[in-house]
Backbone bond lengths (Angstrom), bond angles and torsions (degrees), N, CA, C in turn:
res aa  C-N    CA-C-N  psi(-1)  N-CA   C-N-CA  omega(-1)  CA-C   N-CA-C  phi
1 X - - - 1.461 - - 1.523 110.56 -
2 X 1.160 130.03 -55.74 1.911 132.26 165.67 1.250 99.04 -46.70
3 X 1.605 140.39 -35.64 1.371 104.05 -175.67 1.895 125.91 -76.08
4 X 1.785 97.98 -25.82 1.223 99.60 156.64 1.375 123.72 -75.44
5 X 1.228 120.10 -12.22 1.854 102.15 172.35 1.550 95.81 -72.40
6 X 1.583 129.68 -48.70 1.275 112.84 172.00 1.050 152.79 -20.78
7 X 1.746 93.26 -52.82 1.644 109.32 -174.53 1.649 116.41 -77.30
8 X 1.594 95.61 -12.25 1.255 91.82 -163.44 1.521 91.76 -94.91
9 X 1.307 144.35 -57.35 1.190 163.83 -176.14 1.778 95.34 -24.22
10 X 1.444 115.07 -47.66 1.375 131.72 -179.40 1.589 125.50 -78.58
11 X 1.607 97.13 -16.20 1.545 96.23 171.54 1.523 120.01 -52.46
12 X 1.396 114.89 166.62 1.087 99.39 147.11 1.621 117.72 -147.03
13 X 1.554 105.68 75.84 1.330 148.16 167.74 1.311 100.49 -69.61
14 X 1.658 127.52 130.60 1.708 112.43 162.05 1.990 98.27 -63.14
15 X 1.128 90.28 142.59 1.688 120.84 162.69 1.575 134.47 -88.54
16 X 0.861 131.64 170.71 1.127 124.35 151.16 1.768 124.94 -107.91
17 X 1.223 130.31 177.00 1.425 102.24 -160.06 1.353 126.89 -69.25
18 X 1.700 104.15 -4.53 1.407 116.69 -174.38 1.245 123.23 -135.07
19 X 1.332 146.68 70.71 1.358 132.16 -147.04 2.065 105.82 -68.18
20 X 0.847 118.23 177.56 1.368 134.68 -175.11 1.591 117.41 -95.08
21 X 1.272 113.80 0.77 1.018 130.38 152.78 1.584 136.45 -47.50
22 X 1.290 146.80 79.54 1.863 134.11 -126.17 1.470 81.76 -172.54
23 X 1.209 120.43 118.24 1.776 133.20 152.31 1.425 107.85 -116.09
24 X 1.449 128.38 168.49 1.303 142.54 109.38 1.494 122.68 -98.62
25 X 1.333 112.82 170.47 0.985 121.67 -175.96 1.635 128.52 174.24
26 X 1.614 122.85 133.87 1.162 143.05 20.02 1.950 89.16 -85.88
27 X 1.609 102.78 139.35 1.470 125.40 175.84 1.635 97.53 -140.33
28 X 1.624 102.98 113.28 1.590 131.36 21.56 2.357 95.15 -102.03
29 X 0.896 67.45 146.49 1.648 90.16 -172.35 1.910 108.32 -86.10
30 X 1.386 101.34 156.25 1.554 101.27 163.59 1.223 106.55 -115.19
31 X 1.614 121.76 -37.34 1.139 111.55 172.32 1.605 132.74 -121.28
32 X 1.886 100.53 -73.41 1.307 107.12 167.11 1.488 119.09 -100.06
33 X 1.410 135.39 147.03 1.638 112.55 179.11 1.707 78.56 -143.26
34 X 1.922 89.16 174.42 1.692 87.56 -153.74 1.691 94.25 -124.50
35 X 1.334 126.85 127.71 1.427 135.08 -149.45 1.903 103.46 -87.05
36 X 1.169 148.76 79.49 1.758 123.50 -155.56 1.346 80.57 -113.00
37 X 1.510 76.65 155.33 1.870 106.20 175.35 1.677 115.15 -147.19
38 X 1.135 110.29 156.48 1.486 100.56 171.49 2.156 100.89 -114.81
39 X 1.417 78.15 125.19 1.731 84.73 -173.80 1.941 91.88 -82.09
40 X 1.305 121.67 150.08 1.612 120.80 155.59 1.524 124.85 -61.41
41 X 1.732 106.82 -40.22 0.934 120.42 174.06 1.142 122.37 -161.85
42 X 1.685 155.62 153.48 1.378 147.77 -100.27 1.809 84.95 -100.80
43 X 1.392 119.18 159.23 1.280 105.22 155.38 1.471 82.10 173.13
44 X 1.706 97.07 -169.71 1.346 110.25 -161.20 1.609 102.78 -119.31
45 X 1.747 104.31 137.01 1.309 128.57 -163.33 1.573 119.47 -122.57
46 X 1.466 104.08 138.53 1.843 100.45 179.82 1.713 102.99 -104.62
47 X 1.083 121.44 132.37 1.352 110.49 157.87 1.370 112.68 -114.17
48 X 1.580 138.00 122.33 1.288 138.71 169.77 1.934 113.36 -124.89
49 X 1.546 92.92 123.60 1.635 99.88 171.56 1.164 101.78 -87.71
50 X 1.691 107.07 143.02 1.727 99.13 173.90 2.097 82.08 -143.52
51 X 1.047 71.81 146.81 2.151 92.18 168.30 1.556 100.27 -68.46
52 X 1.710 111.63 156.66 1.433 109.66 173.16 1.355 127.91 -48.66
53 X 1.541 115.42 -24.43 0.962 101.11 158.99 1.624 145.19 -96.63
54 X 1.186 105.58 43.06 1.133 129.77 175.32 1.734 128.85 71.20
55 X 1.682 98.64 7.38 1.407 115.58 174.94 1.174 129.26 -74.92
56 X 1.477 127.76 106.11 1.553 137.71 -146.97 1.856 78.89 -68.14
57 X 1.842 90.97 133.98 1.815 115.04 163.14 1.475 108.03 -93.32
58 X 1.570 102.20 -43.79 1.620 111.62 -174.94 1.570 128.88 -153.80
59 X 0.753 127.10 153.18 1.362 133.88 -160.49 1.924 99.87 -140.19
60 X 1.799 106.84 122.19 1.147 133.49 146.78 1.160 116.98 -135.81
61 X 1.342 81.05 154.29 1.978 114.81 159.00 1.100 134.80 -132.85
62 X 1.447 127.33 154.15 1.582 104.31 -146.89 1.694 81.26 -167.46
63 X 1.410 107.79 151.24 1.667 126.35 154.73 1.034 115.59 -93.93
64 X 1.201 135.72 106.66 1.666 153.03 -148.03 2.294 93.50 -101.83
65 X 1.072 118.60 116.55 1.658 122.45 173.66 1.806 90.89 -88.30
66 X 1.732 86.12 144.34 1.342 86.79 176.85 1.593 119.93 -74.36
67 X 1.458 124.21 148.57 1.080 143.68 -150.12 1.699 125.03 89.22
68 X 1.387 110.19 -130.56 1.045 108.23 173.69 1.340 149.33 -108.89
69 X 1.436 119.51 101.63 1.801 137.86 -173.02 1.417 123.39 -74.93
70 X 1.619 113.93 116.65 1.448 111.23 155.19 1.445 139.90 -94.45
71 X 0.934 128.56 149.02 1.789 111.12 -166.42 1.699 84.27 -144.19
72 X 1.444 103.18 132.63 1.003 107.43 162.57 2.149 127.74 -82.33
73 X 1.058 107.44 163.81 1.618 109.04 177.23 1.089 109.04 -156.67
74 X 1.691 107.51 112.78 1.402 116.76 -161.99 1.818 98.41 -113.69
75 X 1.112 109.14 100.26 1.571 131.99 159.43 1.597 123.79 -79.50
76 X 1.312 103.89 23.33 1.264 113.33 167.55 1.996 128.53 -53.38
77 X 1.165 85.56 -56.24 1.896 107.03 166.91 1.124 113.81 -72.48
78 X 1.384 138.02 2.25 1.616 149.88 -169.41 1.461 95.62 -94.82
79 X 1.434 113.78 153.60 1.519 127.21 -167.74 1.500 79.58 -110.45
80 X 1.957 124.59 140.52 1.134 141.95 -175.90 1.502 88.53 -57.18
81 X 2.098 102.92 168.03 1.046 106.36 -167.58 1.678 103.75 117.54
82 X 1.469 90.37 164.17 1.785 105.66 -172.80 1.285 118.59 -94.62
83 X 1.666 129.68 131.08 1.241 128.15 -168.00 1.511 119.68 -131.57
84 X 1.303 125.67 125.43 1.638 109.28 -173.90 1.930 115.49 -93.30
85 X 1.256 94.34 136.37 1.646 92.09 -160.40 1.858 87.52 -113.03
86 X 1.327 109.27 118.37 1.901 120.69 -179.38 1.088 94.13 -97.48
87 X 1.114 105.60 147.89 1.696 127.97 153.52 2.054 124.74 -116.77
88 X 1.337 99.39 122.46 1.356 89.80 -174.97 1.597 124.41 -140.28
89 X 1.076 155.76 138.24 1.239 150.79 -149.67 1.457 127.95 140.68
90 X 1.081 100.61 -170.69 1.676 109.15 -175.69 1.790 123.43 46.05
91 X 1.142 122.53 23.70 1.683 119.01 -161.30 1.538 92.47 120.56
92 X 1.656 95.81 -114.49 1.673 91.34 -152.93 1.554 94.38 -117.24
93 X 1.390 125.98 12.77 1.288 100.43 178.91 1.633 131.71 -73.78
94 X 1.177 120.00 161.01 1.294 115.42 -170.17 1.766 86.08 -177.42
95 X 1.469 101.39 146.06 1.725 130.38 -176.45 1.320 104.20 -169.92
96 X 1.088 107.97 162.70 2.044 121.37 -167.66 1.465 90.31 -155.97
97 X 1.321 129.90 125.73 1.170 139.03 -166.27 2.011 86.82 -141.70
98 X 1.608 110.55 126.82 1.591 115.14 167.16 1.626 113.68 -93.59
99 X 1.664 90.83 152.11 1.694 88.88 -175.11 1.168 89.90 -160.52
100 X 1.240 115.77 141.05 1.050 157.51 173.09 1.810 139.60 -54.80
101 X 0.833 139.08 85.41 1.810 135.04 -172.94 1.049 125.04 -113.17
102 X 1.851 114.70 107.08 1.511 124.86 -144.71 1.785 94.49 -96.68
């Protein structure tokens, strides 16, 4: 899966501002796991974990370079159990990817 966020991150295809490209990883996690994305082009990003029930764990923000971004998310202090981690910014993007804390 990283070698296609690579290849794509390196094209040089016009894009749109956000490709669909979005992992975490290691899922399910014990502690920290590391969020990558390939942005189209530089802009500004929210990341918020919230528990199923929709209670914000954490809150970032971040300036995303175009291509490809890692952000770490450390769920260390998190009580085990399933967590949804969103992504939102630049225009209209937005994705919610679940993960896991054993």
């Amino acid at each position: 899966a990283l070698a296609d966020v690579s290849a794509k991150a390196n094209s040089k295809e016009k894009s749109p501002a956000f490709n669909e490209h979005i992992n975490i990883f290691p899922n399910p996690t014990s502690a920290k796991s590391t969020l990558i994305f390939t942005a189209g082009k530089p802009g500004k990003y929210a990341i918020e974990v919230t528990n199923l029930e929709g209670r914000r764990i954490k809150y970032i923000e971040i300036t995303a370079a175009s291509g490809e971004n890692k952000i770490e998310i450390d769920l260390s202090n998190c009580a085990k159990g399933a967590y949804l981690v969103s992504m939102t910014g630049n225009g209209s993007y937005n994705h919610t990817l679940k993960i896991t804390k054993q």
